[in-house]
N, C-alpha and C positions, 0 to 999 in steps of 0.2 A: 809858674816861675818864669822871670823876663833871663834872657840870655845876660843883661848888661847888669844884671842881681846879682849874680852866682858865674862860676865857671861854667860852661856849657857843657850838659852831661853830655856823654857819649855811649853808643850802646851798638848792639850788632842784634837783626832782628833777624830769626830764625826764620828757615824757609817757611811752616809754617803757619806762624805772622802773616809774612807778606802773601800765602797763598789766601789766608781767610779776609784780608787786604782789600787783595783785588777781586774775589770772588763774590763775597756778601758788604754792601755798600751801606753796612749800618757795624754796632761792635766796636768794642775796645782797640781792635788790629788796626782797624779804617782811622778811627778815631788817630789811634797812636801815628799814622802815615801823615797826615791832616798836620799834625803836630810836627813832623820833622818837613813839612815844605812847607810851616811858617818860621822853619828856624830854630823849634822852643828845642832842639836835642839837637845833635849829631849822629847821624846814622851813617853806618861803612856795611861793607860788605864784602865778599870776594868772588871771583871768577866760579870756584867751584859751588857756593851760595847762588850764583846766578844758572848757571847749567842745569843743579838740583830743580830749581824755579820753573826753568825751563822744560824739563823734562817733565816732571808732574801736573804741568798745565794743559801737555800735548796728550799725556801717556795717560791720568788717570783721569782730567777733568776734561779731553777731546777738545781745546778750548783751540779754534783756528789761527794760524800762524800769521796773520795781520796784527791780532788780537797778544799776542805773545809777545811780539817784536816790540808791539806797544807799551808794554805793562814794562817790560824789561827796561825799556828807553825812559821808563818815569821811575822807576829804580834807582838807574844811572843820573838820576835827576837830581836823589834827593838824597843818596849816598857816595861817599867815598869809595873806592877798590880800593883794596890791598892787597896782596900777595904772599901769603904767610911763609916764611922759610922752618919754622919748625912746627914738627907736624909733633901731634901727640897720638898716643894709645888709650885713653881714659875710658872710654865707655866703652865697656866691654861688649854688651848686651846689642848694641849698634853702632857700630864704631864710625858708620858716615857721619856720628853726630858728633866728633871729631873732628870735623870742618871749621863749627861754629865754632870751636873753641879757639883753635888756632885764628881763624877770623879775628876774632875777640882779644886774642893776647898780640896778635900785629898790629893791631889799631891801636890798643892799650885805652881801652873803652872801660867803664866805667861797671857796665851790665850788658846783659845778654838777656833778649825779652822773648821768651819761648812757650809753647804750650806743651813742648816735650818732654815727659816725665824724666827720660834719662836726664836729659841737663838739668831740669828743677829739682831733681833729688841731690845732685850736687852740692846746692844751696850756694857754693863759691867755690871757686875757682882760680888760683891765682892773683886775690884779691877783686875778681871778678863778678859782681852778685848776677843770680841767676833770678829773673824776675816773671810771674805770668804775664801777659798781656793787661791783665785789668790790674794789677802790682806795680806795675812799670807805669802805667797812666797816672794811678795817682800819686807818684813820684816823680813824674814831670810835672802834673800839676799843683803838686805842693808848695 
């Protein structure tokens, strides 16, 4: 889908996404990043989205702090921040995943492209759709 076809989706990419992203340089997550820094989506994000990224890069993938600073800086590249003022309670089961959502409803995104079962069981949210990685690819590229 060309941006100048269609309204330009918009979507908020679960941490994640973005960790299977930057980590393995092949996949849907890579593929789908490829995609929002030639423009084909809009991707947002928010502070607490980026801390989460952060911390699990350092914390469970040991990934050194040049390497972090970097990944984050092409985040901030290819995404919008927003700042959500209303938080929600929905997933009870994990409720950091809670973030996305509120992410998602301040942006007023389109979808949320996650491999987290809480959000995908969801299925929608606030007119929100909750898409896998490889769901949301070929939704951009349709």
């Amino acid at each position: 889908m060309k941006a100048e076809d269609k309204k330009l989706i918009k979507a908020v990419l679960d941490t994640n996404v973005l960790i299977s992203s930057i980590l393995w340089k092949k996949g849907n997550p890579y593929n789908i990043v490829q995609l929002t820094l030639d423009n084909k989506f809009k991707s947002f994000t928010s502070n607490e989205i980026l801390n989460e990224l952060i911390r699990i890069l350092r914390d469970k993938f040991e990934q050194p702090e040049e390497m972090i600073q970097r990944q984050v800086a092409l985040v901030l590249k290819y995404s919008s921040v927003v700042n959500p003022i209303i938080k929600f309670r929905e997933i009870k089961d994990d409720p950091k995943d809670d973030m996305i959502l509120e992410c998602a409803c301040e942006a007023k995104v389109n979808y949320i492209c996650s491999g987290d079962k809480h959000l995908l069981n969801l299925v929608e949210f606030k007119k929100i759709k909750m898409l896998t990685p490889k769901d949301f690819l070929n939704k951009i590229l349709s």
